[in-house]
Structures are given as C-alpha cells and as structure tokens.
C-alpha positions in Angstrom: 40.6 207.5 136.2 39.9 206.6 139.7 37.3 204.2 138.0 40.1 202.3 135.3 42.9 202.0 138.1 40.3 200.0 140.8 39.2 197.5 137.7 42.9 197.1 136.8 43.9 196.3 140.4 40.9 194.0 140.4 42.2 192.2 137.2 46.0 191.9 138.6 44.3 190.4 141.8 42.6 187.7 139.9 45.6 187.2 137.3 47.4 186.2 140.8 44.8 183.9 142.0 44.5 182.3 138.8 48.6 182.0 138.8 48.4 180.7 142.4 46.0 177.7 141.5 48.0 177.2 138.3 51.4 176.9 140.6 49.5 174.4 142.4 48.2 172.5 140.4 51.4 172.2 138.5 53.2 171.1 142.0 50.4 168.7 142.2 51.0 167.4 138.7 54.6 166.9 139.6 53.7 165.4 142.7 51.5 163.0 140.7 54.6 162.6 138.3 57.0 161.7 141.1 54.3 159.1 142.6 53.5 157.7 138.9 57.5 156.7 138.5 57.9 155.7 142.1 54.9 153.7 141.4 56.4 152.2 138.3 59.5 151.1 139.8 57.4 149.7 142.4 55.8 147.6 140.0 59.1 146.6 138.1 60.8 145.7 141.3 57.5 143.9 141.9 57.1 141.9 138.7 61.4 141.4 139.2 60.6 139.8 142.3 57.4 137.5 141.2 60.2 136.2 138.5 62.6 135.7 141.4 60.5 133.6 143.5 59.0 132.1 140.2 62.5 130.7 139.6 63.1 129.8 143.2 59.3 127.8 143.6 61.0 126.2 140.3 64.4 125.7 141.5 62.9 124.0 144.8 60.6 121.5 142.9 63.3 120.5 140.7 65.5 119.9 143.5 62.3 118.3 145.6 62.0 116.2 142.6 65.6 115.3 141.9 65.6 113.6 146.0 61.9 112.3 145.3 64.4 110.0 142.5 67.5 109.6 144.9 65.5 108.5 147.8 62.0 106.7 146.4 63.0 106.3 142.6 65.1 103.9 140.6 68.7 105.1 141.3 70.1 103.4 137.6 71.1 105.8 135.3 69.9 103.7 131.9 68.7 105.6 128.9 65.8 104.6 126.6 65.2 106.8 123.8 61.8 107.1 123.2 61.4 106.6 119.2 57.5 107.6 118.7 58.7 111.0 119.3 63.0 111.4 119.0 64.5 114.5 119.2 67.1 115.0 116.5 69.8 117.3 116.4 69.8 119.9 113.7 73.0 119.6 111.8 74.1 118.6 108.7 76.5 116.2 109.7 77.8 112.7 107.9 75.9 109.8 109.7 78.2 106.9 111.6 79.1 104.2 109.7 79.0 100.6 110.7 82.5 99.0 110.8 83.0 96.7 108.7 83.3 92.9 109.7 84.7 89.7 107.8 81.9 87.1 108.0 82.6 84.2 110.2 81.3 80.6 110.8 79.0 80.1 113.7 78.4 76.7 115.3 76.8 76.2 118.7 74.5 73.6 120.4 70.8 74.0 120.2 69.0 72.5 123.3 65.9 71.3 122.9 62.2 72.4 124.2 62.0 71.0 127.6 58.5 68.7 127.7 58.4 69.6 131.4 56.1 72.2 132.6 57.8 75.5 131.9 56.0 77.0 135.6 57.1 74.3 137.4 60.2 75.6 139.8 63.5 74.1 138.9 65.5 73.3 142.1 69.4 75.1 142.4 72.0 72.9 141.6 74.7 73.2 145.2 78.2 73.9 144.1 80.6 70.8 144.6 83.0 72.0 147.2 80.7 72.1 150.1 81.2 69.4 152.4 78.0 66.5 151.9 76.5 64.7 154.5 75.0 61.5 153.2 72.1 59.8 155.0 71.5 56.2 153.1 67.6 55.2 153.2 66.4 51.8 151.9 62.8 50.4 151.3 61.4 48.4 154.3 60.8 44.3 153.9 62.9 42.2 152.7 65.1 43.2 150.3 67.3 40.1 149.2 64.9 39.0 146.4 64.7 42.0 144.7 67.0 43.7 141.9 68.9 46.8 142.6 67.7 49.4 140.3 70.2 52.1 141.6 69.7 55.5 143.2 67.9 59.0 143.3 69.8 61.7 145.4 68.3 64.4 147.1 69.9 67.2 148.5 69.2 70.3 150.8 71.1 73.3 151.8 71.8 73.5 155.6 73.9 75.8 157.5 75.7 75.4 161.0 75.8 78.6 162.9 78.5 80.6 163.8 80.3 78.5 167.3 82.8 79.5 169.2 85.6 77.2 170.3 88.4 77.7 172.6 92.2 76.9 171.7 93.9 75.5 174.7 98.4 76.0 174.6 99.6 73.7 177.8 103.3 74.4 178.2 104.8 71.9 180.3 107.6 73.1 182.2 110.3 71.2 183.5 112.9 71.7 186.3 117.1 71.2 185.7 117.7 69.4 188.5 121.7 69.1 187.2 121.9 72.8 186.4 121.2 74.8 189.1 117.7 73.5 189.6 116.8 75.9 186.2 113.1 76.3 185.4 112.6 75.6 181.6 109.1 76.9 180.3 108.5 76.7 176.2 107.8 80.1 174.7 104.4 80.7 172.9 104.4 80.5 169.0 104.5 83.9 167.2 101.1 85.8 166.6 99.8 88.6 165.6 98.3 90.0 168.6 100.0 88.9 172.5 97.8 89.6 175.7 94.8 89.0 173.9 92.0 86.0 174.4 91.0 86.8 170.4 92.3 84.3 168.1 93.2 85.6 164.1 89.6 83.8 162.4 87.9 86.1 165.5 89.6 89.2 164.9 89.2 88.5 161.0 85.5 87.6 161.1 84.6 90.1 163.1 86.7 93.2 160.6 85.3 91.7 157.5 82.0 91.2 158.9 81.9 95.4 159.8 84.4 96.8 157.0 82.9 94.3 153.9 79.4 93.5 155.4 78.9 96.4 157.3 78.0 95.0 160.2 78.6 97.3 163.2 80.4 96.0 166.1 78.0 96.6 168.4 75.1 94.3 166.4 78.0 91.3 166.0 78.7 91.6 170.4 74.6 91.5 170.7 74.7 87.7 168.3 77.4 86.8 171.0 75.8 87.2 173.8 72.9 85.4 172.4 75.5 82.3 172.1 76.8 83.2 175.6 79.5 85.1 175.2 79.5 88.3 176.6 82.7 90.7 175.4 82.9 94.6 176.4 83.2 96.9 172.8 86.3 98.4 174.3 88.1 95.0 174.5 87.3 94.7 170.8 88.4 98.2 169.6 91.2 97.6 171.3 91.5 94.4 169.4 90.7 96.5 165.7 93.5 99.1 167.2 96.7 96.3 167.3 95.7 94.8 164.4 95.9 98.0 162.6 98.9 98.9 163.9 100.0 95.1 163.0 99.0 95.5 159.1 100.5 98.8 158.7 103.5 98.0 157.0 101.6 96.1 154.9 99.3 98.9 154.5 102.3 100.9 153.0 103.8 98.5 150.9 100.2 98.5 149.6 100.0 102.6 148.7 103.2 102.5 146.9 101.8 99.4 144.6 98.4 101.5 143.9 100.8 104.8 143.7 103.3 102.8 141.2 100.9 102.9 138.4 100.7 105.2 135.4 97.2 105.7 135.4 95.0 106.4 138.2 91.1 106.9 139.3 90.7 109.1 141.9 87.6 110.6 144.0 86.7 111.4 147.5 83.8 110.4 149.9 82.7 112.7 153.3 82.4 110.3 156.7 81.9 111.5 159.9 83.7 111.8 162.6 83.4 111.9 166.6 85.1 115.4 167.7 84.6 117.1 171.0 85.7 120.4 170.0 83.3 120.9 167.4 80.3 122.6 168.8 78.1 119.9 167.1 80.5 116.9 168.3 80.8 115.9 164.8 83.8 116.8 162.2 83.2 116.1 158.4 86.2 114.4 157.1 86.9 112.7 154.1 88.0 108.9 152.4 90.6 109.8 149.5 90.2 106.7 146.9 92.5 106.1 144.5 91.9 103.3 142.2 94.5 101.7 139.7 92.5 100.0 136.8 95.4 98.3 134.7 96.2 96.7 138.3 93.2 96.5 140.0 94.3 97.9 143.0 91.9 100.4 145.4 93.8 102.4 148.3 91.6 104.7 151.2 93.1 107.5 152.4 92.1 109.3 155.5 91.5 113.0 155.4 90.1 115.4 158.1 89.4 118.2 154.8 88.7 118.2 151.0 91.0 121.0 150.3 93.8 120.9 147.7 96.6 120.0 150.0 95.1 116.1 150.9 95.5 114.6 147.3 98.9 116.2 146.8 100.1 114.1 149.6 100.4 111.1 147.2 99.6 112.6 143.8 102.8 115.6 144.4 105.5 113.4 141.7 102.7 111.5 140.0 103.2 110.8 136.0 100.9 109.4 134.0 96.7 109.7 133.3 94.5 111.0 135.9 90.8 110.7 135.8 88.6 112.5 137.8 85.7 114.5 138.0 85.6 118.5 137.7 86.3 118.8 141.3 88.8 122.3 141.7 91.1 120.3 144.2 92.7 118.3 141.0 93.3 121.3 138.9 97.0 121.4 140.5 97.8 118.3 138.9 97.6 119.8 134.9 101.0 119.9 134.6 103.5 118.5 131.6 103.7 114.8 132.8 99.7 114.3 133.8 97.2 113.5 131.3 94.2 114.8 133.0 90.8 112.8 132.2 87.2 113.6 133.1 84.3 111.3 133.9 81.8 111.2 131.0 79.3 109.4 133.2 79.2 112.7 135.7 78.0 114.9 132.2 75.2 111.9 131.5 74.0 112.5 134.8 73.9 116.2 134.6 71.4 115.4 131.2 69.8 113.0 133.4 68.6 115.1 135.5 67.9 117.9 132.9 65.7 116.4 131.0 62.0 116.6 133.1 62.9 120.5 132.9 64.0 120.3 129.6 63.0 117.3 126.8 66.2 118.1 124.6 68.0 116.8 127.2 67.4 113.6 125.8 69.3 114.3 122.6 72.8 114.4 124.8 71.6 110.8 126.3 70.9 109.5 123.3 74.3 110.6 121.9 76.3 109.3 125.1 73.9 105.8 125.0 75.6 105.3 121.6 79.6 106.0 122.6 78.7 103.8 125.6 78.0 101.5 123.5 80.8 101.4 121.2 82.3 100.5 124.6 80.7 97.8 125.4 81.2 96.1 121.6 85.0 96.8 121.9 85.0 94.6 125.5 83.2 91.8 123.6 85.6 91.8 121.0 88.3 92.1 124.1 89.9 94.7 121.7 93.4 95.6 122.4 94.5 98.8 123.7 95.8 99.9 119.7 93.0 98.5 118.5 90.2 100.4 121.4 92.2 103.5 120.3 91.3 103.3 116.8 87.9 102.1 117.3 87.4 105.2 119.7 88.5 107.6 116.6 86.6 106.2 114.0 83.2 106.0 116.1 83.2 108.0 119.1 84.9 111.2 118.1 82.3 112.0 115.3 80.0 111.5 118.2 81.6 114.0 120.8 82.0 116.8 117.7 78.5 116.5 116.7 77.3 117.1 120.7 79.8 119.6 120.9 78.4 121.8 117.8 74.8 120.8 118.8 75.6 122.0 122.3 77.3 125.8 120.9 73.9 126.1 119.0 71.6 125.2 121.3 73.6 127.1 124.8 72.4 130.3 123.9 68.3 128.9 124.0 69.1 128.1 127.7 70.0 129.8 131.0 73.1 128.9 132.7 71.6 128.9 135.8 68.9 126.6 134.4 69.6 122.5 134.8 69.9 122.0 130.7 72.6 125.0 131.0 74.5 123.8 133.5 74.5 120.2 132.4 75.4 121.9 129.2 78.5 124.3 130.9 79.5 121.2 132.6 80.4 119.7 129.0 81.4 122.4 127.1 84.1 123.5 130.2 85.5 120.3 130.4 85.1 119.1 126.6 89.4 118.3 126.7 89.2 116.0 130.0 85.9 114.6 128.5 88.0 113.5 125.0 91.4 112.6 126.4 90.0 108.9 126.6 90.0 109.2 122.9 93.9 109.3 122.4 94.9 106.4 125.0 93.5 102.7 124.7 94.2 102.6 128.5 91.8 105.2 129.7 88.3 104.2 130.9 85.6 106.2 129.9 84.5 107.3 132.9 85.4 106.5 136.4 82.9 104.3 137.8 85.3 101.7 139.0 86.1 104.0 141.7 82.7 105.1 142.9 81.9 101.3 142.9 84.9 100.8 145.2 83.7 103.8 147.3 79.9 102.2 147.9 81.0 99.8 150.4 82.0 103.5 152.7 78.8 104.5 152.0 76.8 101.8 153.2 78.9 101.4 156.6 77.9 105.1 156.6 74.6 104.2 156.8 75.1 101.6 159.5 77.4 102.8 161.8 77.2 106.4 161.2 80.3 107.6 162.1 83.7 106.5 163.5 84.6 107.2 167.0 88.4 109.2 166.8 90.5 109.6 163.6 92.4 106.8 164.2 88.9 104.9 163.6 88.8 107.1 159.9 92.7 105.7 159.5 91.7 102.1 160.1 88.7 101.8 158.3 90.6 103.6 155.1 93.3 100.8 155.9 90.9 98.1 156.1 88.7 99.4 153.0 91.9 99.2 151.3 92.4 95.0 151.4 89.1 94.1 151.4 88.2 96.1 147.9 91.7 94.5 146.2 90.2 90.9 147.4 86.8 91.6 145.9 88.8 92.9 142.9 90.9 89.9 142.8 88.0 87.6 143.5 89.7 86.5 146.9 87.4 85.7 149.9 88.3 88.5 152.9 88.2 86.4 155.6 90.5 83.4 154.4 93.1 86.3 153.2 93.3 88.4 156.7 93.3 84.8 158.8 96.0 83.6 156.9 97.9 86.7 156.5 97.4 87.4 160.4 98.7 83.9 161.4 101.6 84.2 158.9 102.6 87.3 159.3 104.5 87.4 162.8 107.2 84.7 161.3 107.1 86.0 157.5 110.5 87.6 155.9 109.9 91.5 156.3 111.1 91.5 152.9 108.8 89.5 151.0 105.3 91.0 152.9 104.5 92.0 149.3 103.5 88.3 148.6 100.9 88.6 151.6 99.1 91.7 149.9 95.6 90.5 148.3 97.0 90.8 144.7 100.0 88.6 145.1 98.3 85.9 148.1 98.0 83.0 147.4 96.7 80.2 150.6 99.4 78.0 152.1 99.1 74.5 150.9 99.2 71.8 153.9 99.8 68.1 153.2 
C-alpha cells in the first residue's frame, strides 16, 4: 500500500510540473499574441504613414512644380488639345451644331508679291504728329544747268531728354502815392499746390512715371541729380501728399460713378505696408478693385484686412450682377437684388494645373477652349447683348451640362484632396455663379478685366515693395484709380493730371465730373 501511495504522489508531482510548463507556455503564447497584434498595428500605422508622406513627397513636387511654371515657365494660360491622342468624354450626348449663316459677298484687295527681298528689314514708318526737323542737302557743283528730278526723304527717330526749366512770376508792385501811400502787390494765379517750387507737368510726371510706370521715387530723384538737380524724397512725398488731398473730391465723385453701375467686377490684391507695431515692421493690407465693364471705369480701395466687412463698405445697397471669384468674403452679397457671377477662367486654371497629375484634365480644357471660343466669334460679329444671350444658350449651355455630367461621373475616380478633385469641387460648388453669364448678355465670362487692371499694383509691388504709412496705400489706390480709367479710355496720364491740376483750382465745384478721365476732354487754345 505504502508502495501504490509513493508512485501516486510521484505521478501528481509530475502532472503539476507538466501543468506548470503548460501555464507557461500558454502565458508565453499570449505574450507572443499580444506582441504579434502590437506588431501588426505597428506595421499598419507604419504602412499608414509611408502613404502619408507618399502623398506629402507628392503634394510638395506638385506644388515645387506648379512655381517651377509661375516663376521660370510661360505664365499664359492657352490650351492646345493634343489630337494624336484626345481624351473624350464618355457620354452619349447630341454633338454641337454649327449655326447657321446666310452666305454673303466678299470683296477685298489682294496685294501683290513684293519683288523685294523678303529678309531684307523694312524700316517703321514714324507717326505724323511728331514734330519734324528738316535738314535740306543738295549735290555739290554747279547746279544751275541741271534738271530737278525731285526728292528722296529720309527720316530718323531722335529723342530730347527729359530738361528742366524754371517758370519765373515777377509781380510788380506799385505804391498809391494819392491814397495813403497804399502798397499794391498782384496776387498769384490759382494752383493746385501754394508753397511749393514743383510745377503741375513735375508733380504729374513724376506720379505717372511711379503709379503707371512703376518707377519708384527714389530711382526718378537719382536721374535728377544726374541733370543737376538735387531734391530730398521728403520734399516730394510731401508733394504726392497735397496733391492727393487736392484730387480727393475728385477721387469721390469718381467711386460713386464706378459704384453707379449695375454690374460690377470685383477682386482684391495684398500690398504691404510699413508698420512699427508689428513685430516684423510690415502689415499686409489689401487693394479692393472694383471694375465696371459697361463703363469702363476701375476704382482702388485701400484696406488694412481681407475680411468680410472691407467690400461691404461700398457693395452694402448694391443692385445688380456681381462677378467674382469663390472668395467667402462675397458670400454676404447673395441676396434678392444681386446676381452673383463666378469667374470661369479661375476653374480653367484649376484644370490647368491638374492636368501633369492627371491627363483627363485636359478634357475640361478642351470643353472650356470651345465656350471661349463661342466668345470670341460673338465679339467679331459685335453681337448685341439679345443676341450674345441667345447665342450663349444655344452653344454654350450644352457645353457646361455635358462637363457637368462628365464631372458627376468621373468625381468619384478622384480624391478631393487630389488637384483633379479639387479643380473638379471647385466647379461642381460653384456650377450656378459659373452659368449666370448664360442668362444676361451683359455679363463677361470671366473677370479678367479686373485682374488686368490689378497688374499694374503688382508690378509697383515688385519695384517699390511696399508703401511707407497707409495714407501711402490710400494714395496709390487713389492714383491707381485715374490712371487705369485713362488707359481704359485710351487717354495719355500725364496730359490728363497736368491739365486737370492746372484747371482744377478755378473749375466750378459742380462740374469736376467733366475733369474725371472718362468725361476729359483737353482745353483747346487758339
């Protein structure tokens, strides 16, 4: 008995060992398990990352590319479908047709071949209204037996440089002897500008030469002192100061001409200020441009922020069609009264840009190429605004709803995050703006009239950097202002602000509207 119990106790002994190693093998088998699945979300997290940074190392050379272009690259934004290979949209949709035209008899003159050599250069004919100076030249000998065979003219283009000259006013004064020995002095004319050496064609020369030209002030003092004339920059900005102050009920008469319309272009350009309580010395502030295309009017307004309050300061009662990109600031102005339009040439660039990542890209520009150029045909025809609106809905609207289905279809292939997805988002989000053009023969397209008024800003940006105080921001939206409606109005800057400066001091107050750009016209002297 003694004998069973000892080999029992010896088989419970090694039934625990055996249980033991089980128990710890089976923790070790969990431990493995809990290190396998930490190890597989490691490698999840892992591979989640790698696609992260894959789309960031993408993200960055798209965007190093996309400056590569702004910076080194042609900055046009012309489309040329590539036929060898043309993406085509597919839908089942009915093709455009041609309009119709009545035939019509075509005469014109046909110049003939030229015999002369077609490499030889041919010299520019000089307009007619520069002054000539004519230098006769005869044969030497006797010329008194021979027969006049008449003349060849020559001429060459010569310039006189920029001279100063100085006006001299003597006022002779004269004594009363008979009434109480009275001192009689003349006054001085009326000007613009009193305790001041700076004549108006100075003071006009040297704003259009920094506000059109983009000449900084400080380049046109170092080309005087070349001529000998030496003139501190603070003199002249105090100069650019009264003559702002001088033009600005001008200036106002001109905002409530551009405001006045019923259908306004409107964007806004960063410029850069001097501030002393900013840590880097620098504020951002902003040009407001609002541009009037049935008037051809342009108006800069001077900003220190891009928030929604600066437009409502002149857009607040504003009735009519407003066209703009998708900027969140004009959202406000959706209200019953305000057509709101969008800029189709902002989605072309989105698809612009697009299309290295992505070659369907091209199918959007090739679509947009075509109702750009139903655009151009209607401004050869010189279409009228009935007519442009019918034109618009026979041609371009099949256009727009074939991009629009072709863009539902095709959104869900694409990321939103991804530059065909965005460009796409940008499209689809704004499709109403996008169309209003459609339903008013008024409406532009797209509002590139007003980025082309803003370039001039951003070249001076580019030359003088920055403006010195806001009152420098004011003036140069005030001065921006004219000088655009001139070059709209195909009036030269400099004759209209001399004239308008040496007029001004003895014009009516209420007839300064005929001095602004659109309505000027030069004084006539006999």
């Amino acid at each position: 008995m003694k004998k069973g119990n000892g080999s029992t106790e010896n088989e419970e002994s090694e039934l625990q060992k055996e249980l033991r190693v089980l128990r710890e093998q089976a923790k070790k088998s969990a431990l493995l398990e809990q290190e396998n699945e930490q190890l597989k979300k490691k490698l999840e997290n892992s591979e989640r990352e790698i696609e992260k940074l894959k789309y960031m190392l993408f993200e960055a050379n798209y965007q190093l590319g996309q400056w590569k272009k702004r910076f080194f690259g042609s900055t046009t934004e012309r489309f040329v479908p590539c036929y060898a290979d043309q993406l085509v949209m597919d839908l089942e949709l009915t093709p455009l047709v041609a309009a119709e035209t009545e035939p019509v008899k075509i005469e014109y003159l046909r110049k003939l071949p030229s015999t002369e050599d077609k490499s030889k250069p041919v010299r520019l004919h000089l307009p007619e209204h520069l002054k000539r100076e004519v230098t006769e030249i005869y044969p030497e000998g006797d010329l008194s037996r021979m027969v006049y065979m008449g003349k060849q003219v020559t001429e060459r283009l010569e310039v006189t440089p920029q001279s100063f000259k100085v006006i001299q006013e003597i006022r002779h004064k004269y004594m009363d002897v008979e009434n109480g020995r009275k001192i009689i002095t003349p006054a001085l004319p009326e000007r613009a500008l009193f305790k001041t050496i700076a004549g108006p064609g100075l003071i006009a020369d040297m704003l259009v030469a920094k506000y059109v030209d983009s000449l900084p002030i400080t380049r046109q003092l170092s080309r005087f002192v070349r001529m000998g004339i030496t003139i501190a920059k603070s003199t002249v900005n105090g100069w650019i100061k009264n003559t702002c102050e001088f033009l600005e009920p001008l200036y106002n008469l001109h905002i409530k001409a551009v405001l006045s319309s019923n259908y306004l272009q409107v964007d806004e350009t960063p410029v850069k200020v001097l501030d002393q309580s900013k840590d880097a010395g620098i504020r951002r502030s902003y040009h407001w441009v609002y541009y009037s295309p049935p008037d051809k009017l342009v108006m800069f307004d001077f900003q220190q922020g891009r928030d929604k309050t600066a437009p409502r300061k002149y857009l607040k009662t504003f009735k009519g069609t407003l066209q703009t990109d998708a900027y969140a600031a004009y959202n406000q102005f959706d209200t019953p009264g305000v057509t709101m339009a969008g800029c189709l040439a902002h989605s072309q660039r989105k698809f612009a840009e697009a299309q290295d990542n992505d070659p369907m890209a091209r199918i959007a520009l090739s679509e947009f190429q075509q109702i750009y150029a139903i655009e151009h045909n209607a401004k050869i025809k010189e279409l009228s605004q009935d007519q442009l609106k019918k034109e618009r809905q026979k041609n371009a609207m099949p256009i727009f709803t074939r991009l629009k289905l072709w863009m539902e279809d095709y959104r869900s292939k694409t990321t939103p995050s991804s530059p065909m997805g965005k460009a796409i988002g940008y499209f689809m989000n704004n499709w109403k703006r996008l169309t209003a053009y459609l339903d008013n023969g008024q409406t532009l397209v797209d509002n590139n009239p007003v980025e082309r008024a803003i370039r001039v800003s951003a070249i001076g940006k580019r030359n003088f950097l920055f403006h010195g105080a806001h009152e420098g921001g004011q003036w140069a939206a005030m001065l921006y202002s004219f000088f655009g409606t001139c070059k709209l109005h195909q009036i030269n800057p400099l004759e209209w602000l001399t004239d308008v400066l040496i007029r001004m001091p003895e014009y009516q107050k209420d007839k300064f509207t005929d001095l602004l750009p659109q309505n000027w016209s030069p004084l006539i002297t006999t």
